[in-house]
N, C-alpha and C positions, 0 to 999 in steps of 0.2 A: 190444900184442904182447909187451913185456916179462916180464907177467903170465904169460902162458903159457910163457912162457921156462922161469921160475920152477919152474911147476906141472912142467914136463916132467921137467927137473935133480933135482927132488924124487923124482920117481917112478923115477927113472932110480935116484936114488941111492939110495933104497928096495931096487929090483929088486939091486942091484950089493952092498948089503951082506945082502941074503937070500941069495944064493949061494954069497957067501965062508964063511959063516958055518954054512949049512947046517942048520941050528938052526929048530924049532919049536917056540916053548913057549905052554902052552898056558895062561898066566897071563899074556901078553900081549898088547897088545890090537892087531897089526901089518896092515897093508895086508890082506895074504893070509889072516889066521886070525880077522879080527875077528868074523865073521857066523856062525864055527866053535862059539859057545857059548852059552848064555844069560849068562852072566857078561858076554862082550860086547855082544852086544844092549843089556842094562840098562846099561852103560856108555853103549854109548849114545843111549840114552832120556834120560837124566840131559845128554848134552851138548846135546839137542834145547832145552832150558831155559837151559840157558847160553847161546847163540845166541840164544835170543829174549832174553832179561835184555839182553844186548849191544845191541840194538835200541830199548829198550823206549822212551827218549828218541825216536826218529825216532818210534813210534806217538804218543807222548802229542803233538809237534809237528804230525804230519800231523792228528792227531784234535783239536785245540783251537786253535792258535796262530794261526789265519787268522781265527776266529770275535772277538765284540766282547768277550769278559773282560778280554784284557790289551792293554796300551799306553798304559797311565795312567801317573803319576808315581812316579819310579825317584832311588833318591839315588846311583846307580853308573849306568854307560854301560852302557844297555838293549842287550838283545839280540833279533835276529832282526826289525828294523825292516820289512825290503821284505817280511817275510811276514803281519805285523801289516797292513799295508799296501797289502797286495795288491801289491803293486807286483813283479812279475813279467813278467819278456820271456823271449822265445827263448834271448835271449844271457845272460839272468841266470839261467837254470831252475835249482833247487834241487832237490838228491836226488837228486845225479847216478848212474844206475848204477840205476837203480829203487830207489835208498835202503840197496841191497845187501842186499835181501828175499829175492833169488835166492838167494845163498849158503847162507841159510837154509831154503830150498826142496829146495836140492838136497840138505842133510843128510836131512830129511824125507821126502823121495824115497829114500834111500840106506835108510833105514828101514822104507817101507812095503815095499819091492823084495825087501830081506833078511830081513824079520825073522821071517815068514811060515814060511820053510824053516829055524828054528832052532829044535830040540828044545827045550823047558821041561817045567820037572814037570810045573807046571801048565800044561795051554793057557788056562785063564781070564786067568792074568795076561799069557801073550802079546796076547790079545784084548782087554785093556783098556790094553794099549800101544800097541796099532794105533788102538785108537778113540780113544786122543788123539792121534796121531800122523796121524790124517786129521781130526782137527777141530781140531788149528793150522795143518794145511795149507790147509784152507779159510778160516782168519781170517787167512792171509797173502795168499792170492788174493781175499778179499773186499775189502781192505787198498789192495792194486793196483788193482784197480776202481774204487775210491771217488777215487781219487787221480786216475789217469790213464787211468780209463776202459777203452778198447782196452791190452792188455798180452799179452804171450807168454807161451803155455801150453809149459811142461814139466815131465814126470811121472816121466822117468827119471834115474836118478840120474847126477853129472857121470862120463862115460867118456871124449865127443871132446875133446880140449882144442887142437883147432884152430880157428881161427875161423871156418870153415866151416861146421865140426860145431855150431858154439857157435852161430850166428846163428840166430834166429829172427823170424821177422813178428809182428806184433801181431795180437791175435785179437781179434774183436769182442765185448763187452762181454757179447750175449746168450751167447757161447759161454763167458766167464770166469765167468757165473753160473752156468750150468750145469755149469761145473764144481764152484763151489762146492757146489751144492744138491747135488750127486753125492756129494763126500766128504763133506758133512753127512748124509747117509742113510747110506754107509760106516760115518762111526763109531760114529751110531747102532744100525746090526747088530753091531755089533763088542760095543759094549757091552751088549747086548741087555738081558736083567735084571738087568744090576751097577749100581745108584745107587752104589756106596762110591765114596769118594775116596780115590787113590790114596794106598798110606801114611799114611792118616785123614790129609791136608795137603791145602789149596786150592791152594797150588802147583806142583801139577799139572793139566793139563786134565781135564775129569769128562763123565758123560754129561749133569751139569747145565748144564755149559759149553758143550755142542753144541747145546742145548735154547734156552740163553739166545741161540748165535750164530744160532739157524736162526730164532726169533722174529724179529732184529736185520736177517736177511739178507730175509727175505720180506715185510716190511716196504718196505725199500729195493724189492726187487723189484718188489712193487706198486707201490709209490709214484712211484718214480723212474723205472723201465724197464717200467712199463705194464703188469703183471701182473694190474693188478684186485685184486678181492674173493675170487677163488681163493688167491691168494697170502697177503691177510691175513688169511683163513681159517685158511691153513696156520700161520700166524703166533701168531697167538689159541690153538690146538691146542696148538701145543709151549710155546707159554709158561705157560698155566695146569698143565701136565705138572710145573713144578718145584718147587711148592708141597710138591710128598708127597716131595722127594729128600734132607729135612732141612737145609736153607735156609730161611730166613724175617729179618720184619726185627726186629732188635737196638731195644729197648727206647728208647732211647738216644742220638740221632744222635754227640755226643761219645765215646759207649764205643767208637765204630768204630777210632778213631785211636790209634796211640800202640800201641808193640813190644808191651803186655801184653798188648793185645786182639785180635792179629791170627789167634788163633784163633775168631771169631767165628763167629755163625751165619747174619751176613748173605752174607761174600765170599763168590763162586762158584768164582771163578779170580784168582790172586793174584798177582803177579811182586814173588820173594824176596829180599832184599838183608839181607846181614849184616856184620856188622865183620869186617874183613882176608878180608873175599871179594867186595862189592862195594856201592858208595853209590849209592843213590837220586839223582838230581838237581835234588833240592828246596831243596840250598844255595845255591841261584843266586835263589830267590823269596824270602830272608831278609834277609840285609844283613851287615856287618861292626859291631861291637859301637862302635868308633871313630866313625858316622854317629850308631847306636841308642842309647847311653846317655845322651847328652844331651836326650832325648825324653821324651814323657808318655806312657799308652796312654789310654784313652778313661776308663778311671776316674780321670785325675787321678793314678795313680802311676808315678813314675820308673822309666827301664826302665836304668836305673845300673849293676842286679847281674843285669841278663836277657843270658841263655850262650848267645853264637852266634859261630862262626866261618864265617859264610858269605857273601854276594854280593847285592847286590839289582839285579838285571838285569830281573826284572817285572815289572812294575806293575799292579793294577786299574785298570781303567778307572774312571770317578767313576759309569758309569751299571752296573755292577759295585758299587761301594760301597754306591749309591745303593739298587738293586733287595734289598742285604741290609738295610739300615739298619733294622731293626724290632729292636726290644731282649725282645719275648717271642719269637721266633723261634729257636733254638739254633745255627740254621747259622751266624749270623752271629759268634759268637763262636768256632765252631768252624774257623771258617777261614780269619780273617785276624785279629790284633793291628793296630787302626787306632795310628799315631804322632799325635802330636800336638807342636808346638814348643814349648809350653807347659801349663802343669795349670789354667787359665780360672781362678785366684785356689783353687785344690783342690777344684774344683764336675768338672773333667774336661771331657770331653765326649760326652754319653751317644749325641750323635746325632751323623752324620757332620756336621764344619764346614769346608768348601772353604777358607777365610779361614787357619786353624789347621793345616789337614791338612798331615803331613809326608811321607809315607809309610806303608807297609804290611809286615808281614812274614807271609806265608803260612804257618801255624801248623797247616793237616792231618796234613801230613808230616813236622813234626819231628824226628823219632826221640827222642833221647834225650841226655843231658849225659852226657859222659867221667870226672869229676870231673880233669878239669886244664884247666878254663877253657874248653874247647872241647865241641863236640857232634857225635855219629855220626849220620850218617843212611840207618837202617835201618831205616825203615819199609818193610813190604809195601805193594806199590801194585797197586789191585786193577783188575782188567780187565772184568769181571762180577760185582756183586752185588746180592744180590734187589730191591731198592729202584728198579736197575734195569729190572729184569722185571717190576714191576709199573708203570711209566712206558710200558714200552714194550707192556704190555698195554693199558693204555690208547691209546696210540697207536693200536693193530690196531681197537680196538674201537671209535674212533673214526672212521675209516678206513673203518668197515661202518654206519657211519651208528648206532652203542649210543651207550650212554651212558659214558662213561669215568670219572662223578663217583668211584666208588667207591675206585678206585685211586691218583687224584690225591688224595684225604680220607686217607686211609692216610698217604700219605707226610705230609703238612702235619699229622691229629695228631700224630705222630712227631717232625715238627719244634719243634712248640709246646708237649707235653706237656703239663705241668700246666696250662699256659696255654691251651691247644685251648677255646676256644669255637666252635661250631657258627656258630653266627649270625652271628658276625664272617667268621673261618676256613674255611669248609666253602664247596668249588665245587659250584653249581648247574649240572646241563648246559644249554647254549646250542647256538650253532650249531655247526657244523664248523670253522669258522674259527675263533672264541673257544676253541674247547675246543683247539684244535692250538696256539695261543699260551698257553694256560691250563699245557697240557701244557710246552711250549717254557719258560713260565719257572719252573715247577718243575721241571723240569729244570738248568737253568741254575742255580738255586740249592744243587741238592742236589749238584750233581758237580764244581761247580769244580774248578778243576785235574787234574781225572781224563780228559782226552784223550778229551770226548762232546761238547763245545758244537759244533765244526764239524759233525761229523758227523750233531747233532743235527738243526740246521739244514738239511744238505742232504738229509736223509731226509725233511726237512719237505715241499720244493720249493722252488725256486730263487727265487721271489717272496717267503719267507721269509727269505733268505739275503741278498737284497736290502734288504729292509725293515729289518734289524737290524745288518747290517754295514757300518759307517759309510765304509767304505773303498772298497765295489762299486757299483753303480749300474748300472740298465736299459742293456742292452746290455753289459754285463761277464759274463755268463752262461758264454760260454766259459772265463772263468776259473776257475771251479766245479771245473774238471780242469788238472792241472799238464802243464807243457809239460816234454818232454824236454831234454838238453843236445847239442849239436853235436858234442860227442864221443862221443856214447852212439851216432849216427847214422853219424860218422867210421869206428865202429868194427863196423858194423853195418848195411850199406849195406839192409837185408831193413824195416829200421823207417822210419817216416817222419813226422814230426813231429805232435802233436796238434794238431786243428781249431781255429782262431780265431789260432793263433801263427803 
């Protein structure tokens, strides 16, 4: 109730000094005049991104953190055990608040609602505002689903702020897809013949980003919610669409990483982070240089003068280490610095040794050195790019009973480059099953740390989710979807706790 206290006093005080005052200017961006310009529109369009960047932590958690990557050995007091863990109740629910995706919802709404009736030069670019603006509304709604299943639909922007006004029931899962599939066709029209990106930047949503979510969404659909082969029809359709939208994959899996290259041609959709505006959260997978300098890396040389001022609260798992541990492989250097306590007499350690191992420091997202002893971390952290849309093309095409070799071979030359032997390297198709773990662990190798290993998993099917996460087991099914908090219910008599809790 407080809350609303709040919001009210706000508004009240809003109204009380627009009166006094008397005053319209039409260079600012107020309650009443905001929706009055396109200056404020693009303002805010612009803030739709900052709200998500604010979030962007809860996605990579809900999308990765439950799956088998992390929970390995940590030289700092690990974080996020009971979700590692599974180890979730009623009373312990995590994400209180729906993870406060609403709030973000509701600017978005505030957006589609207004933006519509504001003069632009152009209407092209009002209409490629809206068509991102209804295709982050559906990866906020798709988001909710994956999580909790049953969630409450609202489209209009916040007006009641009583709690009456505010309560809603949870809607059933087919009706939250259909939502989604709705504003994916949206921005779809919206965008119609515009492939640019906005501002020529991935940091915006694109009509390739809807392309990648509706592939991602109809998938699930099929998969999970019983859709069939109509669905991964639809699937297979929009994803071979984004080949011709100037995306493809980057030569390179290392060129991906790292401030200089985040202009690349693989990211689709990027979330932006820069110095003195705001840090990525990858200083928490690194460590404190006080742990790391006493160490080796796998070649045997001392990590004395390696610049980090950050936290090691994650850890690979050993069968995370393990599944990279191939030294012609390029992922494996490109994404972790294996520690080692020792340099083996200066021989190193070229293969993972349990015995030796000290640690890890997650090395995708780095950023960059300050030069005063410390490191920024502002790397882009991408949300969709094509490496994934041809994984998850395979998936669709496997789904329909194709073959998916070609897509999966793409990605692993990529990974092995000059090293790519066929004979070795190169997947022959098998059954449906091999090829969906085929898929599963190319996947898992290509994306670590990028907020896909859960979700990968539970697009799979729940017997996959089982089979690979050491923490769930037959009859843990229900915990595939998270459980509300007592106070979300307290506050919100309309909701009623999710199945199995």
């Amino acid at each position: 109730m407080k809350k609303y206290i709040y919001i009210l006093f706000a508004l009240l005080g809003l109204s009380s000094c627009e009166s006094e005052l008397e005053i319209t200017s039409p260079s600012q961006l107020t309650a009443a005049g905001f929706w009055d310009t396109e200056e404020g529109a693009r303002a805010a369009h612009t803030g739709l991104y900052g709200t998500y960047r604010s979030s962007n932590f809860n996605f990579w958690l809900l999308g990765e953190i439950r799956s088998d990557i992390w929970g390995g050995n940590t030289f700092e007091s690990p974080s996020f055990i009971s979700l590692i863990e599974s180890n979730i109740t009623a009373t312990t629910a995590p994400f209180g608040g729906w993870s406060g995706f609403y709030s973000n919802i509701h600017k978005l709404n505030d957006f589609i609602v207004n933006a519509p009736n504001v003069a632009f030069v152009n209407e092209s670019d009002r209409n490629h505002l809206l068509g991102q603006a209804y295709g982050l509304r559906a990866f906020y709604y798709y988001t909710l689903l994956k999580t909790w299943g049953d969630v409450p639909i609202s489209l209009e922007p916040l007006a009641d702020i009583s709690p009456e006004g505010l309560s809603k029931a949870r809607s059933p899962q087919s009706e939250v897809m259909e939502l989604v599939k709705s504003d994916i066709a949206m921005s779809l029209s919206l965008f119609g013949s515009d492939n640019s990106f906005w501002a020529d930047s991935k940091v915006y949503w694109s009509k390739a980003a809807t392309l990648a979510l509706k592939g991602d969404v109809f998938i699930w659909s099929g998969n999970v919610l019983g859709g069939g082969a109509a669905d991964f029809t639809e699937a297979k359709s929009a994803l071979n669409q984004i080949a011709s939208l100037g995306v493809s994959l980057e030569n390179d899996y290392a060129n991906l990483w790292g401030i200089d290259n985040e202009g690349n041609d693989e990211f689709i959709f990027a979330v932006q982070y820069k110095e003195n505006e705001a840090s990525n959260f990858y200083n928490s997978f690194t460590g404190r240089a006080t742990e790391i300098s006493p160490t080796f890396n796998s070649d045997g040389t001392s990590m004395q003068d390696f610049v980090i001022n950050g936290a090691n609260r994650f850890g690979p798992e050993e069968k995370t280490l393990l599944l990279l541990d191939d030294n012609d492989d390029t992922r494996k250097a490109a994404n972790f610095i294996y520690l080692y306590s020792n340099d083996n007499g200066g021989a190193g350690y070229p293969n993972y040794d349990a015995a030796n191992y000290f640690g890890a420091v997650f090395s995708k997202f780095l950023g960059r050195e300050d030069g005063a002893g410390g490191r920024i971390f502002e790397s882009d952290v991408p949300v969709y790019r094509y490496a994934d849309v041809l994984l998850l093309l395979a998936e669709a095409k496997n789904l329909l009973g194709e073959d998916p070799s070609g897509e999966i071979n793409q990605i692993r030359e990529r990974a092995y480059g000059a090293n790519y032997n066929p004979a070795i390297h190169a997947y022959t198709n098998s059954s449906q099953t091999d090829n969906a773990n085929a898929i599963l662990d190319e996947r898992y190798k290509e994306f670590i740390g990028e907020g896909k290993r859960w979700w990968d998993l539970r697009r799979a099917g729940n017997s996959f989710v089982i089979n690979n996460v050491p923490f769930l087991n037959p009859g843990d099914e229900y915990k595939m979807l998270l459980p509300i908090t007592a106070d979300m219910i307290g506050r919100n008599p309309l909701l009623v706790q999710t199945p199995g809790y």
